[in-house]
C-alpha positions as CSV (number, residue, x, y, z in Angstrom):
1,X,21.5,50.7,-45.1
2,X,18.3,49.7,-44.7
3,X,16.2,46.2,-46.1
4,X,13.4,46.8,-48.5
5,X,12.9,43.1,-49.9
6,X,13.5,39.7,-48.2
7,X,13.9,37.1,-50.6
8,X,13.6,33.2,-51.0
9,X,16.6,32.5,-52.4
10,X,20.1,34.4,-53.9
11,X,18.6,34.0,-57.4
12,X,15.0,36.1,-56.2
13,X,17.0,38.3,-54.1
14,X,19.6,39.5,-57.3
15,X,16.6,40.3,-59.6
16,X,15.0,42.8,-57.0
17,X,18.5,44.4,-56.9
18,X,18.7,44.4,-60.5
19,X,15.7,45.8,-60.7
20,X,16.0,49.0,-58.5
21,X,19.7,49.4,-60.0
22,X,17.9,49.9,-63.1
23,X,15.9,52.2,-61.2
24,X,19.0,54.2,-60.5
25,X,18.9,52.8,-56.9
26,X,21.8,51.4,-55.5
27,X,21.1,48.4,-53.3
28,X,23.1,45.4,-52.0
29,X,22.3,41.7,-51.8
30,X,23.1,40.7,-47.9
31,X,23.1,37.4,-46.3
32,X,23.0,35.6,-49.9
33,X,25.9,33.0,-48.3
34,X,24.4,32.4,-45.1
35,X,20.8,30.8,-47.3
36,X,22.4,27.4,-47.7
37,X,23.7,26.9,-43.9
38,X,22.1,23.7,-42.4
39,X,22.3,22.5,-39.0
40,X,21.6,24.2,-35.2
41,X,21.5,27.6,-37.0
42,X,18.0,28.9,-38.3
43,X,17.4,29.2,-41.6
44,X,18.5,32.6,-43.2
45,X,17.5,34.1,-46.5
46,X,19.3,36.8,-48.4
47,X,17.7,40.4,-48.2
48,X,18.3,43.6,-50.1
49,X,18.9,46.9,-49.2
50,X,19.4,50.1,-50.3
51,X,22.5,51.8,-49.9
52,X,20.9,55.4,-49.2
53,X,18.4,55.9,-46.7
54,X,17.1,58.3,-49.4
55,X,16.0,55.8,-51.4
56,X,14.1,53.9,-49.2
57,X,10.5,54.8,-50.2
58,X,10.9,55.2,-54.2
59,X,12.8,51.4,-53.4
60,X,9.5,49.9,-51.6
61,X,6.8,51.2,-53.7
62,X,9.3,49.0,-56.3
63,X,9.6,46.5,-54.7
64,X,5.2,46.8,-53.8
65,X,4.8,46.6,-57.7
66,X,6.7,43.7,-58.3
67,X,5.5,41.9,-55.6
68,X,2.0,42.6,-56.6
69,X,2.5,41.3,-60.0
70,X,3.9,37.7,-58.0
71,X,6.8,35.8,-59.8
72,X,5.5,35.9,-62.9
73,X,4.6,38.9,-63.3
74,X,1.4,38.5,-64.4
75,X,-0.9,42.1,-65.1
76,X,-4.2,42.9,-67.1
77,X,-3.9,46.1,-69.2
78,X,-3.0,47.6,-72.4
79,X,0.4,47.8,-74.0
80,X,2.9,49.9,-72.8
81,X,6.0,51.8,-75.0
82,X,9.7,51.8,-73.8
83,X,10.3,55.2,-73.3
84,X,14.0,54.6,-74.7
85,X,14.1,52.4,-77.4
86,X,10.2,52.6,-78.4
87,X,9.7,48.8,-78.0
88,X,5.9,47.6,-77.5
89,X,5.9,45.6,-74.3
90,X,3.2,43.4,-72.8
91,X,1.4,44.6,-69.7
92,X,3.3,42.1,-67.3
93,X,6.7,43.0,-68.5
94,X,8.2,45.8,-65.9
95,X,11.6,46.3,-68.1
96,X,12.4,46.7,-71.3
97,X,13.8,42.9,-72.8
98,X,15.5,45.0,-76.2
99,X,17.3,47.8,-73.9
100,X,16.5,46.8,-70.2
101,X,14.8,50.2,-69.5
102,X,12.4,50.1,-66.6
103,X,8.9,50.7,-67.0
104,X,8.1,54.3,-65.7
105,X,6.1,54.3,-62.6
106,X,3.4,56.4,-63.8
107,X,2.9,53.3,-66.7
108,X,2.8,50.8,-64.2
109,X,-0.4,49.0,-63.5
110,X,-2.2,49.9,-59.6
């Protein structure tokens, strides 16, 4: 297993798993208990990983897009088409929100 994302919080740290299972990428949340611990310990925040070691560069240039588009997911371009159910989607939007298809990389803004 290795880490691809390092998240703020559980919430953050679900979505980027979410995302690269919709990807076809299987990844686990780690650490997402440990976030909350107080006290002599140092803080800890959940990561993600992928499963197959395999996966580990198609899961980072993921992860690169989404982090480039920041929290909101904020982009300049044109319109893109879901490639499964035909839904118009605006330019920030990196999944389909009528079937939850992922944008295709090669649609993706640079």
């Amino acid at each position: 297993m290795r880490q691809v994302y390092a998240a703020r919080d559980p919430i953050q740290a679900h979505f980027v798993r979410n995302l690269l299972d919709n990807e076809g990428i299987k990844a686990e949340v780690q650490s997402e208990h440990l976030c909350g611990v107080r006290g002599d310990l140092p803080m800890v925040y959940p990561s993600v990983c992928v499963v197959e070691d395999s996966d580990f560069e198609r899961a980072r240039a993921l992860v690169a897009e989404y982090e480039r588009r920041g929290e909101r997911g904020q982009a300049k371009g044109e319109l893109w088409q879901c490639g499964k159910c035909g839904t118009k989607l605006e330019p920030q939007f990196i999944q389909c929100w009528k079937c939850g298809a992922s944008r295709p990389l090669e649609q993706k803004q640079k």
